[in-house]
C-alpha positions in Angstrom: 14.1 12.6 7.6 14.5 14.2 4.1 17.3 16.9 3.4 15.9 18.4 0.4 11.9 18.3 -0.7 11.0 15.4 -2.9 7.9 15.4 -4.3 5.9 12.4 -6.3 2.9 11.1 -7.9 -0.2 10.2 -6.2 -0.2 6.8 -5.7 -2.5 4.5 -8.1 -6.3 4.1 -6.2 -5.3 6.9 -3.9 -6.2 9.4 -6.4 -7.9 12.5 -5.0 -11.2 13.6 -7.8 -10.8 16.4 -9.2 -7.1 17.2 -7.9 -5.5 14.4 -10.1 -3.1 16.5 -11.1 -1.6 17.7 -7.9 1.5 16.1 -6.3 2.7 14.5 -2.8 5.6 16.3 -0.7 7.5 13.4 1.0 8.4 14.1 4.8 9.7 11.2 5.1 11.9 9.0 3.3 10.5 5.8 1.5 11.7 2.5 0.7 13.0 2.2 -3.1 13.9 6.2 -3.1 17.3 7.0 -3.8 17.7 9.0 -0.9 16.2 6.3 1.2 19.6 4.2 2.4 21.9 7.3 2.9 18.9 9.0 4.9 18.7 5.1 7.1 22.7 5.3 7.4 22.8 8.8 9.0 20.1 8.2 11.0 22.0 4.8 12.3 24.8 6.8 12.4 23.6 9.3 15.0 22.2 6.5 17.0 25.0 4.4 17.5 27.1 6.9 18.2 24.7 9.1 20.8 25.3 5.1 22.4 29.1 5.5 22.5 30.4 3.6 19.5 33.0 5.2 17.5 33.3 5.2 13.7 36.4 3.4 12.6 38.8 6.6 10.4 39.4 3.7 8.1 35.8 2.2 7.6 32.9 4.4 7.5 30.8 1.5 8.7 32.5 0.2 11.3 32.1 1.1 14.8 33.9 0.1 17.9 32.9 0.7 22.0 36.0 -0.2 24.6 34.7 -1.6 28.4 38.3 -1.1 29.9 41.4 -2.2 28.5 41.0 -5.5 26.9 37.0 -5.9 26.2 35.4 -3.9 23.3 32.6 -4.3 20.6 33.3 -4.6 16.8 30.1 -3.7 15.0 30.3 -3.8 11.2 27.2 -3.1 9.1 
């Protein structure tokens, strides 16, 4: 999901006739956007952690889960 409102273009052969001119808002993210990889991360991010995993203070893409004292998870993106 998008933060801010993006808007763009009408894609090439998906032209609408006589409103050319008009523009697409983006509710989504899209692959190649700027935005796209840091809205994908948060969205991981949220995930992982409603899972359990803990971000490592030292890596912000790092995550560890402990299953009693000596088993745990590493998970490094």
């Amino acid at each position: 999901d998008l933060e801010e409102e993006i808007y763009m273009l009408q894609l090439e052969g998906f032209e609408v006739k006589g409103k050319d001119k008009l523009v697409c808002k983006l509710n989504k993210s899209l692959y190649g956007l700027k935005h796209a990889l840091r809205c994908w991360y948060k969205r991981f991010d949220s995930f992982i952690v409603s899972l359990g995993y803990n971000r490592l203070n030292i890596d912000p893409y790092a995550y560890f889960k402990r299953f009693g004292e000596k088993d745990f998870i590493v998970l490094l993106l």
